[in-house]
C-alpha positions as a Markdown table, in Angstrom:
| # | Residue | x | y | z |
|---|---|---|---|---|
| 1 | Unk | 220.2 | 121.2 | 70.6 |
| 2 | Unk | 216.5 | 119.8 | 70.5 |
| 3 | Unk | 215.3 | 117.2 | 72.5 |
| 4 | Unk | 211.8 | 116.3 | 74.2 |
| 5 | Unk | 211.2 | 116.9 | 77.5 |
| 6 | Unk | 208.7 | 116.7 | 79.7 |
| 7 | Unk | 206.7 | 120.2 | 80.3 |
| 8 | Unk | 204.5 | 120.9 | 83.5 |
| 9 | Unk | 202.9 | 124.5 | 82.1 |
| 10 | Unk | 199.6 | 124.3 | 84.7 |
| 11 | Unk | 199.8 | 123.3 | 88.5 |
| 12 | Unk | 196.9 | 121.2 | 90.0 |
| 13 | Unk | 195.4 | 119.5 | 87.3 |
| 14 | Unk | 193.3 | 116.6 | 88.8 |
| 15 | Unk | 193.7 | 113.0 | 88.8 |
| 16 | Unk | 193.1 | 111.0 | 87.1 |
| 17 | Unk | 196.5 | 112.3 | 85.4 |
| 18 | Unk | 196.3 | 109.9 | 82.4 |
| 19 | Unk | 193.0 | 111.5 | 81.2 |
| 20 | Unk | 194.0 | 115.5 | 82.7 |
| 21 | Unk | 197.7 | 114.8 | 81.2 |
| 22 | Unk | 199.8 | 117.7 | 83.2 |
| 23 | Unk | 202.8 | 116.5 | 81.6 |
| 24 | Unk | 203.2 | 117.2 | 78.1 |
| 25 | Unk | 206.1 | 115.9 | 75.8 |
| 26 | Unk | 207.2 | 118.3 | 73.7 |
| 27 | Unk | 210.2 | 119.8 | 71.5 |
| 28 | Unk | 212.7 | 122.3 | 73.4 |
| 29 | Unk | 215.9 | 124.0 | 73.1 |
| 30 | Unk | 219.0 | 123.1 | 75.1 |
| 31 | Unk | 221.8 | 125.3 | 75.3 |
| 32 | Unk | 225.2 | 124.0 | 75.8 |
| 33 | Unk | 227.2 | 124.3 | 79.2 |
| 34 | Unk | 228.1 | 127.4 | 80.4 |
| 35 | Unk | 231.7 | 127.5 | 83.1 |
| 36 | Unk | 231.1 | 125.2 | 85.6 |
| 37 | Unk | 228.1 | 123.1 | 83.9 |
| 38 | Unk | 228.4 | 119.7 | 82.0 |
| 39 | Unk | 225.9 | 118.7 | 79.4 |
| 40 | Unk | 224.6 | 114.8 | 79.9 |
| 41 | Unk | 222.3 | 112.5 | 78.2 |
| 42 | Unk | 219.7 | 111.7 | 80.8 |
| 43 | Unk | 219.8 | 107.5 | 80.6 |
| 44 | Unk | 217.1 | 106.8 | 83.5 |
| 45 | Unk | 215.0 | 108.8 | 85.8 |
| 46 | Unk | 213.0 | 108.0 | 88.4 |
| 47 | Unk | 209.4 | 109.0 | 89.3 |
| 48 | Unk | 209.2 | 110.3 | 92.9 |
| 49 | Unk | 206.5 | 111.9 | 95.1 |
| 50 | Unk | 208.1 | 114.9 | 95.2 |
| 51 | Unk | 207.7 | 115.2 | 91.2 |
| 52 | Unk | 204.0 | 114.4 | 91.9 |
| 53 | Unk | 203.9 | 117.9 | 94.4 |
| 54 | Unk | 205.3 | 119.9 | 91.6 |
| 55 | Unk | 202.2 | 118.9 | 89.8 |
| 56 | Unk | 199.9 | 118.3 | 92.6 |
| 57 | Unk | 200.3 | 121.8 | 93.8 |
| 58 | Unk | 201.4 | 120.4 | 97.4 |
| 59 | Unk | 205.2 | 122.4 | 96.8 |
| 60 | Unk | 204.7 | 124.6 | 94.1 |
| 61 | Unk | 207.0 | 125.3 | 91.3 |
| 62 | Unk | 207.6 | 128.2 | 88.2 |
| 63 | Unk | 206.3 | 127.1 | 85.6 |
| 64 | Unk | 206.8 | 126.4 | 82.8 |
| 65 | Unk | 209.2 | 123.7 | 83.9 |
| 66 | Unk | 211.0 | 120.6 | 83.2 |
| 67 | Unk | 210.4 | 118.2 | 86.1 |
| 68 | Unk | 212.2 | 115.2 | 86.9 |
| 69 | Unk | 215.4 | 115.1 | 89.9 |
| 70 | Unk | 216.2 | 111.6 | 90.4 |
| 71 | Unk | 218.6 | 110.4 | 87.9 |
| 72 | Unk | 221.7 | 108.7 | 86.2 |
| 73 | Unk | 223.3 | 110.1 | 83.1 |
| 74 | Unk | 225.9 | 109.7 | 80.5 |
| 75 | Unk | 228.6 | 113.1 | 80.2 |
| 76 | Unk | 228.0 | 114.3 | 76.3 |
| 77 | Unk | 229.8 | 117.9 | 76.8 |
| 78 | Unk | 232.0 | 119.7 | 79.5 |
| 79 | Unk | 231.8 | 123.7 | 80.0 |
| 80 | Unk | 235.0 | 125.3 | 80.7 |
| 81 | Unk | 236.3 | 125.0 | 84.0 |
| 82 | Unk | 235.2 | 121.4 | 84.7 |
| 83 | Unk | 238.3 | 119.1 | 84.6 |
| 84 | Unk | 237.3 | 116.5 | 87.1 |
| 85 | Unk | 234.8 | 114.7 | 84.8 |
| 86 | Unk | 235.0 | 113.7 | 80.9 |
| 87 | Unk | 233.0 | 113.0 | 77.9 |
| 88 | Unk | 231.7 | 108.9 | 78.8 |
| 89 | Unk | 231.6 | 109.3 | 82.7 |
| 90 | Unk | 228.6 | 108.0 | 84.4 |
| 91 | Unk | 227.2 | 110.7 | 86.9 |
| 92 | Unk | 224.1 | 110.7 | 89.9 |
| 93 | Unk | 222.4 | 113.9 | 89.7 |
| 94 | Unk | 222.2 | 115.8 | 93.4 |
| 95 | Unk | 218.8 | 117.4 | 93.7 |
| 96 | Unk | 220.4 | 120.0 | 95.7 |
| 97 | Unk | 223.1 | 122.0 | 94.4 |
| 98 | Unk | 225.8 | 122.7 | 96.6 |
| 99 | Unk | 227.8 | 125.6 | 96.3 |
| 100 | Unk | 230.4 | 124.9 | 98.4 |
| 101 | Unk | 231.7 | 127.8 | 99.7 |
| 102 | Unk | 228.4 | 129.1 | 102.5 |
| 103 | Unk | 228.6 | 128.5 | 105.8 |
| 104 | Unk | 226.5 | 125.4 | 105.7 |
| 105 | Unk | 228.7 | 123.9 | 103.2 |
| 106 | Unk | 231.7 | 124.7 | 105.2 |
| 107 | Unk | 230.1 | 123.0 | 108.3 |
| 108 | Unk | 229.5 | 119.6 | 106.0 |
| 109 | Unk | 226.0 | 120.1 | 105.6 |
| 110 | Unk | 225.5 | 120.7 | 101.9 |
| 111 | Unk | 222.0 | 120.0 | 102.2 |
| 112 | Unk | 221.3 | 123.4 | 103.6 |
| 113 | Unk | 223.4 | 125.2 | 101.3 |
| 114 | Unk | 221.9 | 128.5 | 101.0 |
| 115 | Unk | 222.6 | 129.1 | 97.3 |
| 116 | Unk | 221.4 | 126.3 | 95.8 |
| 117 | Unk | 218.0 | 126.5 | 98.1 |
| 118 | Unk | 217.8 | 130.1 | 95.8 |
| 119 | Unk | 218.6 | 128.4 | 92.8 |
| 120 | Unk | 216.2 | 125.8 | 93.2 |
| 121 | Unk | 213.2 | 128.0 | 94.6 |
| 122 | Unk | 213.9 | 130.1 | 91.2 |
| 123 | Unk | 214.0 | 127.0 | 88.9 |
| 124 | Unk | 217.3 | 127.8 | 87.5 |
| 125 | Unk | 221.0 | 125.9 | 87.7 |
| 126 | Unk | 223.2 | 127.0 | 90.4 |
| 127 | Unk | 224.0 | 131.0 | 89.7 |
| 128 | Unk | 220.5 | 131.4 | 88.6 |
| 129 | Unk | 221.5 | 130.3 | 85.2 |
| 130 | Unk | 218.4 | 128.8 | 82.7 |
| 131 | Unk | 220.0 | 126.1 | 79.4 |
| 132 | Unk | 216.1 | 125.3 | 78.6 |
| 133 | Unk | 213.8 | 127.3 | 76.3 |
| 134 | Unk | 211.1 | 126.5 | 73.8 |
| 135 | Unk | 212.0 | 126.6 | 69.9 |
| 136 | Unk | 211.3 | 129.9 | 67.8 |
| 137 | Unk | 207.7 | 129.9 | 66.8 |
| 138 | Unk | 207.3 | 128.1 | 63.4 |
| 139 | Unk | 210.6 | 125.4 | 64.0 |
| 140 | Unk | 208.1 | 123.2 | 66.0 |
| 141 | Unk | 204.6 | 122.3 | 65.7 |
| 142 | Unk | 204.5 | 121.6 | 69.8 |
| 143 | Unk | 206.2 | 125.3 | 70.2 |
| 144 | Unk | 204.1 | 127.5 | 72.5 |
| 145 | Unk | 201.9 | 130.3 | 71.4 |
| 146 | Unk | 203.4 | 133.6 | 70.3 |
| 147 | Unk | 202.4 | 135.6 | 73.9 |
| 148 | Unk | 204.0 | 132.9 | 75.8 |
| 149 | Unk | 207.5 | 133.3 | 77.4 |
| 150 | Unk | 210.5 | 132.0 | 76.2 |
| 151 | Unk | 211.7 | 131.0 | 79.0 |
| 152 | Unk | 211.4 | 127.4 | 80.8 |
| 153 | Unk | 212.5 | 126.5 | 83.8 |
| 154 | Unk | 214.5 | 123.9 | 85.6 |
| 155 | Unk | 212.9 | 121.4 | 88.5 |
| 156 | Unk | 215.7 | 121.5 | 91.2 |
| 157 | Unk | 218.5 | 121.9 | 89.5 |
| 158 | Unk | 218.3 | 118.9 | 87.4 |
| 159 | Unk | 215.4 | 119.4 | 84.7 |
| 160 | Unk | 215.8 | 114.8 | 84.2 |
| 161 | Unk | 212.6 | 114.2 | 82.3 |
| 162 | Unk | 213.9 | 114.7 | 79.5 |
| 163 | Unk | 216.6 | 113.5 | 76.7 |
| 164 | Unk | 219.4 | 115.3 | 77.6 |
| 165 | Unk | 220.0 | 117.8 | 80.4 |
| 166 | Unk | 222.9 | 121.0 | 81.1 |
| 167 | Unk | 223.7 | 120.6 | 84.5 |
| 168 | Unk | 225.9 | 122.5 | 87.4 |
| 169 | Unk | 228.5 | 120.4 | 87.9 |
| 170 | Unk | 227.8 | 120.8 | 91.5 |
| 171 | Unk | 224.5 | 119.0 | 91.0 |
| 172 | Unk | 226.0 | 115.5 | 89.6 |
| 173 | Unk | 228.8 | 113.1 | 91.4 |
| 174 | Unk | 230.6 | 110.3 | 89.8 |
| 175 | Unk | 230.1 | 106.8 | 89.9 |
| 176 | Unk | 231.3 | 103.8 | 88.2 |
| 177 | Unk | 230.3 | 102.9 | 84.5 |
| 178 | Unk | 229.7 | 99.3 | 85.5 |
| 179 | Unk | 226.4 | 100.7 | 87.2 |
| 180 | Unk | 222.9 | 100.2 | 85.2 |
| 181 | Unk | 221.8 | 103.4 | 84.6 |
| 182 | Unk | 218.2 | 102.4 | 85.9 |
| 183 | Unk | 220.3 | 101.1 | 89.6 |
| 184 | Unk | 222.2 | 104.4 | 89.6 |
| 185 | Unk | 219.5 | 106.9 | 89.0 |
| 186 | Unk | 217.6 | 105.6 | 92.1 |
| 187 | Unk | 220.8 | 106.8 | 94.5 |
| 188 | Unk | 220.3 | 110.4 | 93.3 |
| 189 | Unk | 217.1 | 110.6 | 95.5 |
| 190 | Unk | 215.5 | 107.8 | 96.9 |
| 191 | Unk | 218.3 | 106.1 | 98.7 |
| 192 | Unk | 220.6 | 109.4 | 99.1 |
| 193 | Unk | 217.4 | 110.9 | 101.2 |
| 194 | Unk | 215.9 | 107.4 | 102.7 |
| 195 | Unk | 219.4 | 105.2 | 103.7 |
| 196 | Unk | 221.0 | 108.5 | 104.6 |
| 197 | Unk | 218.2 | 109.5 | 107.7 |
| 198 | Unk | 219.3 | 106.2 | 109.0 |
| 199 | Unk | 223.3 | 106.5 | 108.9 |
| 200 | Unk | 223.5 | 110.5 | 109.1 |
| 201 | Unk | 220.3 | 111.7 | 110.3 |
| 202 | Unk | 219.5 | 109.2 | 113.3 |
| 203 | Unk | 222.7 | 107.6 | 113.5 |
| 204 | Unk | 220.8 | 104.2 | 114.0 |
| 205 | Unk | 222.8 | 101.9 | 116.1 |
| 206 | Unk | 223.3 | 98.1 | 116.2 |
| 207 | Unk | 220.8 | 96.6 | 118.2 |
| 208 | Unk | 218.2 | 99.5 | 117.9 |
| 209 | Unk | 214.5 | 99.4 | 117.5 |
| 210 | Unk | 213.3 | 101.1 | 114.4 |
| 211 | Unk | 209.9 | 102.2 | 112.3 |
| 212 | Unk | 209.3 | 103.0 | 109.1 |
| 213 | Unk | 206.2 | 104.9 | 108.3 |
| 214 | Unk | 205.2 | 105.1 | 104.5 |
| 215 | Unk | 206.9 | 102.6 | 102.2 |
| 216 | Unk | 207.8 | 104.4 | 99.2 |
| 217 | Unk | 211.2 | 104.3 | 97.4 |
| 218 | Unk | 212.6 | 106.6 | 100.0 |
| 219 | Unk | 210.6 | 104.5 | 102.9 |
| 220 | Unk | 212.2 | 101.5 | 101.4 |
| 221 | Unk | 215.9 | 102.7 | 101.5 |
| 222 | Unk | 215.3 | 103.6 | 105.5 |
| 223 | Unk | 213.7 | 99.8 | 106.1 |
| 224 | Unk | 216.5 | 98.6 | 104.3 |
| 225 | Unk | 219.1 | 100.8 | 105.9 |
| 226 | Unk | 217.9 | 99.7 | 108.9 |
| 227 | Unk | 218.2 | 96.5 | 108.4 |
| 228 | Unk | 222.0 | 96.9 | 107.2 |
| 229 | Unk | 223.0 | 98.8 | 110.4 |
| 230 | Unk | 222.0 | 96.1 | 112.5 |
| 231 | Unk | 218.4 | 96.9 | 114.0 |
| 232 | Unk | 217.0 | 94.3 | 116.3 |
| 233 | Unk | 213.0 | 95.0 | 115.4 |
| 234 | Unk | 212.4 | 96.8 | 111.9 |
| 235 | Unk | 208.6 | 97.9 | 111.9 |
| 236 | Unk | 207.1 | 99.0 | 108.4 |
| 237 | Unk | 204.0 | 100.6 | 108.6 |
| 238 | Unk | 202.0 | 101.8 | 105.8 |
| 239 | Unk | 198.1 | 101.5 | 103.8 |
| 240 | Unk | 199.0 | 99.2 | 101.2 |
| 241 | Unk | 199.1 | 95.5 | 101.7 |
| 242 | Unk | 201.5 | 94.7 | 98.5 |
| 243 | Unk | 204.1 | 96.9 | 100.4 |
| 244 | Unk | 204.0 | 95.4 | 103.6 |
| 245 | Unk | 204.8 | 91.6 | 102.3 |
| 246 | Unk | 207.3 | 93.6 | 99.9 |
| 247 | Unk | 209.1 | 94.9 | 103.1 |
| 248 | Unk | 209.0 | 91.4 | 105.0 |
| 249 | Unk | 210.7 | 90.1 | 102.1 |
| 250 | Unk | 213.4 | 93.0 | 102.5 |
| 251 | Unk | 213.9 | 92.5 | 106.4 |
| 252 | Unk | 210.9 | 93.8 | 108.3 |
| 253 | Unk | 210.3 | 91.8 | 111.7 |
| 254 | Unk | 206.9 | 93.1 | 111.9 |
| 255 | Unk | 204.4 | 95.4 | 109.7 |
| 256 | Unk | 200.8 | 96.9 | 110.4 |
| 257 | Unk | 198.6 | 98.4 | 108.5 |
| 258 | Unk | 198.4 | 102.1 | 108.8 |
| 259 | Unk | 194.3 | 102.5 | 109.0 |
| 260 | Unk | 193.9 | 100.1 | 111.5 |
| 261 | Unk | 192.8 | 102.5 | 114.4 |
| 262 | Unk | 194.9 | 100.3 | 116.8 |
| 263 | Unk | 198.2 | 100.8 | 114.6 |
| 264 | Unk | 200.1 | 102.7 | 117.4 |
| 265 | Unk | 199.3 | 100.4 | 120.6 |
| 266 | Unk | 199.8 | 97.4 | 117.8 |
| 267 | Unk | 203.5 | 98.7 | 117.9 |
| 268 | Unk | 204.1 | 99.7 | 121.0 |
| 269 | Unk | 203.0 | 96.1 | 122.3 |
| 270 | Unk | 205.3 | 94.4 | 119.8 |
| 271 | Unk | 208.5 | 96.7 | 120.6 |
| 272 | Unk | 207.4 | 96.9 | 124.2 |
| 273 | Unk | 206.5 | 100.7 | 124.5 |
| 274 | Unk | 207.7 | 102.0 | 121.4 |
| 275 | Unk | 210.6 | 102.1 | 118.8 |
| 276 | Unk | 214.1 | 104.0 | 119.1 |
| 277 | Unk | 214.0 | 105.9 | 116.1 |
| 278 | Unk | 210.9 | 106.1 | 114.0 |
| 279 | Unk | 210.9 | 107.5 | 110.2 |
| 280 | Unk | 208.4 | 109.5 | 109.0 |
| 281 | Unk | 208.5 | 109.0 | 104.9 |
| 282 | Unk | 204.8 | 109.5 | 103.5 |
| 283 | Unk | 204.6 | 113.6 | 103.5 |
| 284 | Unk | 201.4 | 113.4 | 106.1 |
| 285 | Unk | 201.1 | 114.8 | 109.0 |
| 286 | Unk | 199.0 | 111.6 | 109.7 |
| 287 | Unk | 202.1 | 110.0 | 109.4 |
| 288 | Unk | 204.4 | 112.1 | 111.4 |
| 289 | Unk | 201.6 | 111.9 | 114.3 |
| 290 | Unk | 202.0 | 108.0 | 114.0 |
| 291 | Unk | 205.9 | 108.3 | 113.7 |
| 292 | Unk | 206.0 | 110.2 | 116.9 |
| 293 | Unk | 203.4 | 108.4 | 118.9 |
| 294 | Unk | 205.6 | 104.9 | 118.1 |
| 295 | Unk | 208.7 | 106.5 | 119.4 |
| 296 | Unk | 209.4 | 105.1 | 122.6 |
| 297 | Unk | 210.3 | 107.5 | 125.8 |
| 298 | Unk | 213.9 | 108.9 | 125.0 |
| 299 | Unk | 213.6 | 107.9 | 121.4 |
| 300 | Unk | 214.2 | 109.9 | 117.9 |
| 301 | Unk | 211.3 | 110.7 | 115.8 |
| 302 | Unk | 212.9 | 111.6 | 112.0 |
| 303 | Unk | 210.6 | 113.0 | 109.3 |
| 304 | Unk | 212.0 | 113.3 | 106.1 |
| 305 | Unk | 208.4 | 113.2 | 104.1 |
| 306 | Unk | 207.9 | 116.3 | 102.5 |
| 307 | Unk | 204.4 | 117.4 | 103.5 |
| 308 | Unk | 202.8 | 120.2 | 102.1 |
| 309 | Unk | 204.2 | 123.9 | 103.7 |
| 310 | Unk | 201.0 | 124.9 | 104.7 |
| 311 | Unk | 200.8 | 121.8 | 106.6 |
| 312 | Unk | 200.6 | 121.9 | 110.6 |
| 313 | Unk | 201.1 | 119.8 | 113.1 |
| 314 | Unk | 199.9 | 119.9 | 116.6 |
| 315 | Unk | 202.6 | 119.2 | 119.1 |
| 316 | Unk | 201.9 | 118.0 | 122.8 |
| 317 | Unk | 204.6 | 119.5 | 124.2 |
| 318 | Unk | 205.0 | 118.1 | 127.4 |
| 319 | Unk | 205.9 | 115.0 | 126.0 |
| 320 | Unk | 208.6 | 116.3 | 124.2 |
| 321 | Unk | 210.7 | 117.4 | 127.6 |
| 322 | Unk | 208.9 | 115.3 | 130.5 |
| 323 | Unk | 209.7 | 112.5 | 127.9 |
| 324 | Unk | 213.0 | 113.4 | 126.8 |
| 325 | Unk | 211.8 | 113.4 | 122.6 |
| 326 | Unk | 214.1 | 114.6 | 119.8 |
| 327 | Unk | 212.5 | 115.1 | 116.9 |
| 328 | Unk | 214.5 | 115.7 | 113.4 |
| 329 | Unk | 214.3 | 117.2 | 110.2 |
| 330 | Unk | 216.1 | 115.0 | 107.0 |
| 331 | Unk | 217.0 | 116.8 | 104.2 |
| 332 | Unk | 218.6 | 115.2 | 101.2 |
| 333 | Unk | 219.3 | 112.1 | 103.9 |
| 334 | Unk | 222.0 | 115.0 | 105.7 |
| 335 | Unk | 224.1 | 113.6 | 103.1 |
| 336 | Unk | 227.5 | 114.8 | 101.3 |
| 337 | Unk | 226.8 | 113.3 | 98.2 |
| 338 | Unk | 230.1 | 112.9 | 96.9 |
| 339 | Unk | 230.8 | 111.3 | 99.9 |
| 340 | Unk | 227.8 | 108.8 | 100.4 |
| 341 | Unk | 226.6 | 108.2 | 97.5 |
| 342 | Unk | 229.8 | 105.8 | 96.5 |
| 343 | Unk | 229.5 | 104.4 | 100.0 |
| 344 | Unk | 225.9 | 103.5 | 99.6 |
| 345 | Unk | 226.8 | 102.2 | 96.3 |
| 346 | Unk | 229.2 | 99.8 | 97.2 |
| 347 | Unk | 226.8 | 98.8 | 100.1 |
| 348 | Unk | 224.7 | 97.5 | 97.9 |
| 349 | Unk | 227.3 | 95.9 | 95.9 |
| 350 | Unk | 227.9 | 93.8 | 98.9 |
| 351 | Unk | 224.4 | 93.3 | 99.4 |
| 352 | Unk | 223.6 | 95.0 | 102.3 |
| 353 | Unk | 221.6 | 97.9 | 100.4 |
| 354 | Unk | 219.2 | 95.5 | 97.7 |
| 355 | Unk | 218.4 | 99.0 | 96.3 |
| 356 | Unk | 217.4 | 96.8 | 92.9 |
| 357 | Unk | 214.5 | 95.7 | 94.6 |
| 358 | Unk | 212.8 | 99.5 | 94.6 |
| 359 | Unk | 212.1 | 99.2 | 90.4 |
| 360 | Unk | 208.7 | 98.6 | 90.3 |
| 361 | Unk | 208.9 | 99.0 | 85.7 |
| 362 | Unk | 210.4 | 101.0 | 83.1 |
| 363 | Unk | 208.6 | 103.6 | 81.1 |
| 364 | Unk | 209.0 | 106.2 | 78.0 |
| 365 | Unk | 208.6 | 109.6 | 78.4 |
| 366 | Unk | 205.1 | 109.5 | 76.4 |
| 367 | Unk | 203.7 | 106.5 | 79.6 |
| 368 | Unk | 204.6 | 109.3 | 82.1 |
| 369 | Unk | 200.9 | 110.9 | 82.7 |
| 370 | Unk | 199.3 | 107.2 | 83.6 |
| 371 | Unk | 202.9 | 106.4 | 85.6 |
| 372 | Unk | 202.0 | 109.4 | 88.1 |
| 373 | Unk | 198.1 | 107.6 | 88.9 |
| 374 | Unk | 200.0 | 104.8 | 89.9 |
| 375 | Unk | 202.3 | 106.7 | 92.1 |
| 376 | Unk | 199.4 | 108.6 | 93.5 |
| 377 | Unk | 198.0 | 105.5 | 94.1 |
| 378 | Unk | 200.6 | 104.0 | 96.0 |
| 379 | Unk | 200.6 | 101.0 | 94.1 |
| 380 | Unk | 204.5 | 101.7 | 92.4 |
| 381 | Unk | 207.3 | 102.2 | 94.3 |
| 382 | Unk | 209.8 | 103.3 | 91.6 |
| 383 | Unk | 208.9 | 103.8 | 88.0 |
| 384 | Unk | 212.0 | 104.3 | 85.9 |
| 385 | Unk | 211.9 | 106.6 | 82.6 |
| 386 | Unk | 214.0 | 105.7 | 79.9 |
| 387 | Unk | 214.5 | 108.4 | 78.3 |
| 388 | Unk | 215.9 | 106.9 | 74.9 |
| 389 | Unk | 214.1 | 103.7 | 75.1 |
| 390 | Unk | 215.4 | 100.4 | 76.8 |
């Protein structure tokens, strides 16, 4: 089929993106679903930071690619082989295919799952299978020149910017049709990654100390994680002011600004030497140094922010034995997504995960370009596309 999609064909176009306009809406082909693969009409997608590295050039891509991996869609087709969903059901898209059958799948850590890493890394569905191409030359006035390749890829298995996407069927899990579409989409990444490096990463305990550094969607679903499992002192720290009264309002006990020189002796004096676990959510190693100088002697320091990979950071290391420090990597919130994302749904059906609270507006795929400024900018926390209008 045709549909429009959203195209990233050059990396590192500068800001301001409304004016340099990496993204570019155009006409392409979708193929139907191969075994294993289900075809779904994309009905909301969120716009995350790591979307912005694709086009940033801070975790570089093959391009040209469809981005977008943080959404909810509707099943339109199923390929052979798939008889656990159906034409109508409501699916999360996983940003991390998981093959099920390595060892790190085995061990219940699908986030590691070696095959899908490939798959992604390649910008093709799990297999190394591409359903996206651009039309023959001469069916589309958007189609690419005549030296260009035909192929296009995939961002992370899930290609979401976009009307309709073919999917593994190990990139999607079910959830209920009563869920808004604009809700459900922001489970795929932002809570999945943020709520789960509370629950599975850290295992935060009732009673705890805790710290969120950098207040993005993801930040947001650790504060309000935190606040769920029962954390005495919930610390947000991050640069923009509108964020920090946003996360009082969501359960914060205290918040400081994050280029007050002070910050780190402001929250060790408040949480009298330093939190349990601290969350490292912004992609900075600014922000992990923070995260790590707020943990308190014996504490966890969790960093789930992305930076860029040829980013270093300078480790004393005394402190991590003489102290007794663990730090952690989060991945994909160490989730099994079939598993917790209907548990974190339902959490916030009871009201103990406000995950409605993270839409900052909706958009069409043509607002997308000036949607990634504010993003940059820090001033949205989630922008939701609608593909096919509200």
């Amino acid at each position: 089929m045709k549909m429009r999609a959203a195209v990233l064909r050059e990396i590192g176009l500068p800001a301001p993106y409304a004016q340099s306009r990496p993204l570019s809406v155009e006409t392409v082909e979708l193929a139907a679903p191969g075994p294993g693969e289900l075809t779904l009409k994309i009905r909301a997608a969120g716009l995350c930071h790591s979307d912005l590295s694709a086009i940033n050039g801070d975790r570089p891509w093959p391009v040209p690619i469809v981005i977008g991996h943080e959404a909810a869609g509707e099943v339109v087709e199923v390929g052979a082989g798939v008889n656990d969903l159906a034409v109508g059901d409501s699916v999360v898209l996983v940003f991390r295919p998981m093959c099920g059958a390595c060892l790190d799948c085995a061990s219940g850590r699908p986030a590691l799952c070696g095959p899908g890493g490939v798959s992604n890394a390649a910008g093709s569905l799990l297999g190394g299978y591409r359903r996206l191409g651009f039309p023959a030359r001469g069916q589309s006035a958007e189609a690419p020149p005549a030296e260009e390749s035909s192929v296009l890829n995939h961002h992370m298995g899930c290609a979401a910017f976009a009307e309709y996407a073919t999917v593994s069927r190990r990139s999607v899990v079910k959830v209920d049709r009563e869920l808004a579409f604009v809700e459900a989409a922001l489970f795929g990444c932002a809570v999945m990654t943020g709520a789960g490096a509370v629950f599975n990463t850290a295992r935060v305990e009732a009673g705890a100390r805790v710290a969120v550094v950098g207040l993005g969607g993801v930040g947001f679903s650790s504060l309000m994680a935190a606040v769920a499992s029962g954390a005495r002192d919930v610390v947000a720290v991050d640069l923009v002011p509108a964020k920090l009264e946003m996360a009082r309002r969501l359960g914060a006990t205290q918040v400081f600004d994050a280029r007050d020189p002070e910050v780190v002796a402001q929250v060790k004096a408040a949480t009298e030497g330093g939190v349990d676990y601290a969350f490292e959510m912004a992609g900075s190693v600014a922000a992990l140094e923070c995260a790590y100088r707020i943990t308190r002697r014996g504490g966890t320091t969790v960093s789930a922010g992305l930076p860029n990979p040829a980013a270093q950071w300078p480790l004393q290391a005394v402190s991590l034995i003489a102290e007794e420090r663990t730090i952690k990597g989060s991945y994909v919130g160490s989730c099994v997504p079939s598993r917790d994302i209907p548990r974190f749904v339902a959490m916030y059906r009871a009201g103990h995960l406000p995950v409605h609270e993270l839409l900052s507006e909706t958009i069409t795929l043509d607002e997308i370009n000036p949607a990634l400024d504010r993003l940059a900018q820090g001033i949205a926390v989630r922008q939701v596309i609608l593909p096919h209008g509200a």
